[in-house]
C-alpha positions in Angstrom: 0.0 0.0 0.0 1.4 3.3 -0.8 2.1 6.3 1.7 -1.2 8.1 0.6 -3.7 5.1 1.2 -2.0 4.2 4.5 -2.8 7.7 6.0 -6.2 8.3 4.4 -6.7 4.8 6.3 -5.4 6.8 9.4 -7.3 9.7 9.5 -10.3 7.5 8.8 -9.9 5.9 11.6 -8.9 8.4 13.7 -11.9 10.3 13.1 -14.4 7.5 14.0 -13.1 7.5 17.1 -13.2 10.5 17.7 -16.7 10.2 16.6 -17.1 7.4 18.8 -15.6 9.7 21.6 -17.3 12.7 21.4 -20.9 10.4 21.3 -20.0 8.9 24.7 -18.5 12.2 26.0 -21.7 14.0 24.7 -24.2 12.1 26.0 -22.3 11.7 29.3 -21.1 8.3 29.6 -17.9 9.0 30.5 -16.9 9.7 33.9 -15.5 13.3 35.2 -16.4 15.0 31.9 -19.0 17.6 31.8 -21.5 17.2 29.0 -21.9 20.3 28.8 -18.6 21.3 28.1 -19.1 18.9 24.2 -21.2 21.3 23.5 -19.9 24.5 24.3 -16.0 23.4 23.3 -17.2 23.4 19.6 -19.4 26.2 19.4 -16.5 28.3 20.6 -14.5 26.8 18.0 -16.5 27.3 15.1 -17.8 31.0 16.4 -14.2 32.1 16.6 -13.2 30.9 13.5 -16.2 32.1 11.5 -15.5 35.4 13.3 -11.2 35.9 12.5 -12.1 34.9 9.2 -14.6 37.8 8.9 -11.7 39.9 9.8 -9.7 38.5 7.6 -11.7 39.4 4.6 -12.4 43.1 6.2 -8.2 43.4 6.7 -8.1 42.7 3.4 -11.0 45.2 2.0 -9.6 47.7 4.1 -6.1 47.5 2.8 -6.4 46.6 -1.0 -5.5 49.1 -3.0 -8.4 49.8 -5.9 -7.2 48.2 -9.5 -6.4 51.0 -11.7 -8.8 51.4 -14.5 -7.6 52.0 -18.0 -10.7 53.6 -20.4 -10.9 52.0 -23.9 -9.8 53.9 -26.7 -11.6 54.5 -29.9 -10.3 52.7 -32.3 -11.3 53.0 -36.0 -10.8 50.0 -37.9 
């Protein structure tokens, strides 16, 4: 098996257990987490990262120059 199979093998498995985890952990069958905490762990995530990446793009509208504009000539054929 080549390099690139082997670790789309890995991160399939990987992320079904970490499926797998975040079922148990979410519906509390572990012991000594908070369930609450699998919830508001990835809101936070994906709240921050929806809201740098809005700054991002107003960074980068605030400090793109405007393209130059060149009017067409008229051209007689």
């Amino acid at each position: 098996m080549n390099k690139v199979k082997t670790t789309g093998y890995a991160v399939m498995a990987t992320a079904a257990l970490a499926e797998v985890f975040y079922i148990l952990w979410f519906f509390g069958y572990i012991p000594n987490l908070d369930e609450e905490l699998a919830v508001k762990i990835p809101v936070l995530i994906i709240t921050s990262t929806l809201l740098l990446i809005l700054a991002f793009l107003g960074y980068v509208m605030a400090t793109t120059e405007q393209p130059i504009t060149i009017k067409p000539t008229k051209q007689s054929y």
